[in-house]
C-alpha positions as CSV (number, residue, x, y, z in Angstrom):
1,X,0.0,0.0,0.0
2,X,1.3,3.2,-1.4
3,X,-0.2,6.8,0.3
4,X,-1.1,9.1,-2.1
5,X,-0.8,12.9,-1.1
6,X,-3.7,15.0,-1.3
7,X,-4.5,17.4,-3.3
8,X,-3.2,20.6,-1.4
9,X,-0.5,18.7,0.3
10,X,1.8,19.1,-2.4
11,X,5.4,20.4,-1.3
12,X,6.4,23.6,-2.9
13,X,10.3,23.7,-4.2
14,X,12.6,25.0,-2.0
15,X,15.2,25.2,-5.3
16,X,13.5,28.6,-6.7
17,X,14.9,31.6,-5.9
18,X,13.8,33.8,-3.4
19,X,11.2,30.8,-2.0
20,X,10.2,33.1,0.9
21,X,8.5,35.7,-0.5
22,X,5.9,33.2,-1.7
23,X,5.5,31.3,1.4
24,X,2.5,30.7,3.1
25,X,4.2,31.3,6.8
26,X,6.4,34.1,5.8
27,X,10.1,34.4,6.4
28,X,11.4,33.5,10.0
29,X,13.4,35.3,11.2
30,X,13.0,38.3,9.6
31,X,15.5,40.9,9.0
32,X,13.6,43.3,11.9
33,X,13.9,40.5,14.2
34,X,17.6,40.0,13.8
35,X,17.8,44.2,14.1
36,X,16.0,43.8,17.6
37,X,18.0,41.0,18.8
38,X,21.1,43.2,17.6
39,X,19.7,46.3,19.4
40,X,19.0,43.9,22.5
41,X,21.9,42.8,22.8
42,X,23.8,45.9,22.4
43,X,21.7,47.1,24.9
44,X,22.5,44.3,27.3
45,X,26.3,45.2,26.9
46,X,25.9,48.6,27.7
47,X,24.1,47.7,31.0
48,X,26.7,44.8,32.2
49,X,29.3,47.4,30.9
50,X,28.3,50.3,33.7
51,X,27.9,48.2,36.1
52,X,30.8,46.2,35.6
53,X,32.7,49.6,35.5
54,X,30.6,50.9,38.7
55,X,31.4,48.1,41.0
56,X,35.3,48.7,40.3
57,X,34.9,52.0,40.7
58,X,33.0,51.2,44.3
59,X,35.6,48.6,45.1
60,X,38.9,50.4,44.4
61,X,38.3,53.6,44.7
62,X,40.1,54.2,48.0
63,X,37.7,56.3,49.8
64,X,37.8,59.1,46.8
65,X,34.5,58.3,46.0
66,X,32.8,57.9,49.3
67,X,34.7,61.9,50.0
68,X,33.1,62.8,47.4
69,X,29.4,61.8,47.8
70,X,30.3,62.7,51.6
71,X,30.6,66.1,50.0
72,X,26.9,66.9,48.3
73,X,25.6,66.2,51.0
C-alpha cells in the first residue's frame, strides 16, 4: 500500500529563488527581528558594561569616591 498525497498537500520547491516571498508562513526570522535581537543585545552590553565599570569603581576607589558623595551632602 502506497499513500497518495492529497490534493493541497503538495510540497512547494525550496530550489526557486527567493522561496520566501511566496511562502504561506512568511520568512522567519526576519530581518527586523535580527535588528531587535542586535539592538537587544547591544543594549545588554551597555548595561553589564556600567555596572561592571561601577562596582570597580566602588571597590577600588580608596575612599575618593565615598569623600566625594560625603561632600553633596
Amino acid at each position: 500500500m502506497t499513500e497518495e498525497p492529497l490534493a493541497g498537500d503538495e510540497e512547494k520547491p525550496l530550489a526557486q529563488e527567493n522561496y520566501w516571498e511566496t511562502a504561506e508562513w512568511g520568512p522567519w526570522p526576519t530581518r527586523r527581528n535580527n535588528f531587535l535581537a542586535a539592538g537587544l543585545a547591544s543594549v545588554f552590553v551597555l548595561v553589564l558594561v556600567t555596572a561592571v565599570t561601577l562596582v570597580m569603581l566602588i571597590h577600588y576607589d580608596g575612599g575618593a569616591l565615598t569623600s566625594l558623595v560625603a561632600n553633596f551632602e
